[in-house]
N, C-alpha and C positions, 0 to 999 in steps of 0.2 A: 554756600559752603558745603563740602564734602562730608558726608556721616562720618567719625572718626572710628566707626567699626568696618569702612570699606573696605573692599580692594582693590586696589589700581593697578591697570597691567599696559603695557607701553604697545601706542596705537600698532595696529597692522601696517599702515601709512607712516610709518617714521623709520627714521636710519639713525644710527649710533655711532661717533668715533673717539677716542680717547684722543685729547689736545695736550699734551703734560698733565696738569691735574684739572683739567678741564676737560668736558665734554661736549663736542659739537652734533646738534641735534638736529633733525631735516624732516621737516614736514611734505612728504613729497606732492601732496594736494596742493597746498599751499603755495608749495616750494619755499618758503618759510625760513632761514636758519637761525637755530637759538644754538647759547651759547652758557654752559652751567659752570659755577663755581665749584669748588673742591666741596663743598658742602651739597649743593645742588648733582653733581657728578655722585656721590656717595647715596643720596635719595633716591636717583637714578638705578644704580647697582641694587639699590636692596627691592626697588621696584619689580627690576629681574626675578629675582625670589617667590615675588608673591606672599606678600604679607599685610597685613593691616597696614591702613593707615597708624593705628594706637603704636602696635609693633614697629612699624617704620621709626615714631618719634621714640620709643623705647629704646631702640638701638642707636640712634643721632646722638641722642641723651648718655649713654655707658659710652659712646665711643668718643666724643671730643667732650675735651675740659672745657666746661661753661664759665664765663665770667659768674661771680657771684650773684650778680645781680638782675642773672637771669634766671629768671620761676619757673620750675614745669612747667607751667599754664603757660609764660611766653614761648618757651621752646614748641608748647604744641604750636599755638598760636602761628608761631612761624613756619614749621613746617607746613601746616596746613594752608599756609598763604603761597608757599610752592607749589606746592600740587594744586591747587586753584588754579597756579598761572598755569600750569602744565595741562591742566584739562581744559580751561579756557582757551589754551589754543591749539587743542585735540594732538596733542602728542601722550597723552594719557586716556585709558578707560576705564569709568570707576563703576564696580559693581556691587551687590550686598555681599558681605563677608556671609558663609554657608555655614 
């Protein structure tokens, strides 16, 4: 799993295109195509940014109303299982936060 104080910044090797609120992603090594949800698509964008991991789920977290029943701890939980997949199939680079 990813240090939650990283930063991830989207491979040199990838293409980006907005699908509605979807995101279609190209791994051009690969040749690869993933396809992101509105929530995946928004992780994406803030990726853009350059921000923590922590940061990433901090603004997931302010920006959609969570069922009640889900915990910080799951919300990180879950981001962090994004970005996993996103770096497990090198469409992500994750490096120490400075």
């Amino acid at each position: 799993m990813l240090p939650i104080n990283s930063r991830v910044t989207i491979s040199p090797t990838v293409v980006s295109t907005k699908a509605g609120e979807d995101t279609l992603v190209h791994n051009m090594i690969t040749q690869q195509l993933y396809r992101l949800n509105d929530i995946g698509t928004r992780i994406w964008e803030l990726i853009d940014d350059g921000p923590t991991i922590d940061m990433i789920v901090g603004i997931i977290g302010a920006e959609y109303k969570l069922p009640d029943d889900v915990t910080p701890s799951q919300l990180r939980d879950d981001v962090m299982t994004i970005l996993a997949d996103l770096h497990r199939h090198d469409l992500v680079v994750a490096s120490p936060s400075s």
